[in-house]
C-alpha positions in Angstrom: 135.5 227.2 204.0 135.0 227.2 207.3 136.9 228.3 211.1 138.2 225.2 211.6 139.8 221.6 210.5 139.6 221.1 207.0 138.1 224.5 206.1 141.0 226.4 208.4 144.0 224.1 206.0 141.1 225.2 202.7 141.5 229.0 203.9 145.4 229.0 204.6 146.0 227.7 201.2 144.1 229.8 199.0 145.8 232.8 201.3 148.7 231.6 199.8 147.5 230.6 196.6 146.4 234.2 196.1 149.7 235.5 197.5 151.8 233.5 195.3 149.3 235.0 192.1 149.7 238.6 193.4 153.5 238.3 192.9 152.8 238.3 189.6 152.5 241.7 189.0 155.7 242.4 190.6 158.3 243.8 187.5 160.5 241.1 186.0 163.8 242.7 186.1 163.3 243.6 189.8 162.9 239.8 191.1 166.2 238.0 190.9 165.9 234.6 189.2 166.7 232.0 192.3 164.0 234.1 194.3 161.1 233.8 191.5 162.0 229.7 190.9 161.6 229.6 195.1 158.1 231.6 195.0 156.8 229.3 192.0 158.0 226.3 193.8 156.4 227.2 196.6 153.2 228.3 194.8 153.0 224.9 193.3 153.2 223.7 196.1 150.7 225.4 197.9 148.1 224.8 194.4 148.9 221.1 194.7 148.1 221.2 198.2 144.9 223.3 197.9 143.7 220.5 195.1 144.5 217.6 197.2 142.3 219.1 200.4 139.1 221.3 198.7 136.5 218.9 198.0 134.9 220.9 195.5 135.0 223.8 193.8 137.6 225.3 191.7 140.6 225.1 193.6 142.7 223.6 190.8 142.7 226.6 188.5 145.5 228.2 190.6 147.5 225.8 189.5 146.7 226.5 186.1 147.1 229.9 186.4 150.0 229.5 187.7 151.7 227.3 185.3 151.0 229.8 182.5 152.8 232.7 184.7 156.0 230.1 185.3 156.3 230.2 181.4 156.7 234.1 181.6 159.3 234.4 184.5 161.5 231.1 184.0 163.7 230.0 181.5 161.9 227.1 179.6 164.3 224.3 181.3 163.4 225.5 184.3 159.6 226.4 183.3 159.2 222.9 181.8 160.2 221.0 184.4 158.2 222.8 187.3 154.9 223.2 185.1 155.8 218.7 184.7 156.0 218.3 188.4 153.2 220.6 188.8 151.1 218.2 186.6 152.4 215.0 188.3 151.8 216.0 192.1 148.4 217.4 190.8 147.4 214.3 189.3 148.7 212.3 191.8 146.4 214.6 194.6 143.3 213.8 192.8 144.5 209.8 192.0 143.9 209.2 195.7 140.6 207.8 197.3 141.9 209.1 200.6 141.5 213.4 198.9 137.6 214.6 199.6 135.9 214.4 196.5 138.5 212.7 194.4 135.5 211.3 192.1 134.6 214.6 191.0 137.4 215.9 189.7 139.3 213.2 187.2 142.7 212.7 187.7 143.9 214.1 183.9 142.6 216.9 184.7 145.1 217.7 187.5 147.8 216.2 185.0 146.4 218.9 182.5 147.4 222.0 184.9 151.3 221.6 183.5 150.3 222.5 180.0 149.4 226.6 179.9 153.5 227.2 180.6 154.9 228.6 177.3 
């Protein structure tokens, strides 16, 4: 990571990549449903994002991590089609030549980040 260009985007993303994980340990009976489907919207979001700009490392397990948490706080309609588009826009981040070091990382594995929901 670094103070500017890509590394500043890097940085701002796994801020909010961590925030968006931290919430977690908020109580589930104190976070009103429409409120915890926006914050794991936006965390996917934000993972999706973080995948499609690091060029290396292990960016991508946010989105892993947080797929298994949106099986805990959603209903499973609502779980199973977030943790899906999760897995779509992360596959789709590392299926483009223009994302840095899309050969490293292969595309199934981004599609792969839907399946810890349960």
């Amino acid at each position: 990571m670094g103070s500017g260009g890509r590394g500043l985007v890097v940085a701002v993303l796994f801020v909010l990549n961590c925030a968006a994980l931290l919430a977690r340990g908020l109580p589930r009976d104190k976070v009103p449903p429409r409120a915890a489907l926006l914050w794991l919207s936006l965390g996917v979001l934000a993972a999706v994002a973080l995948i499609g700009v690091s060029g290396a490392g292990t960016g991508y397990l946010f989105a892993y991590f947080l797929c298994g948490h949106i099986g805990y706080r959603l209903p499973t309609r609502q779980a199973l089609l977030l943790a899906l588009a999760c897995g779509l826009l992360s596959a789709g981040g590392l299926a483009l030549p223009a994302a840095p070091g899309h050969d490293a990382v292969p595309w199934l594995v981004g599609l792969s980040t839907g399946a810890p929901v349960s």
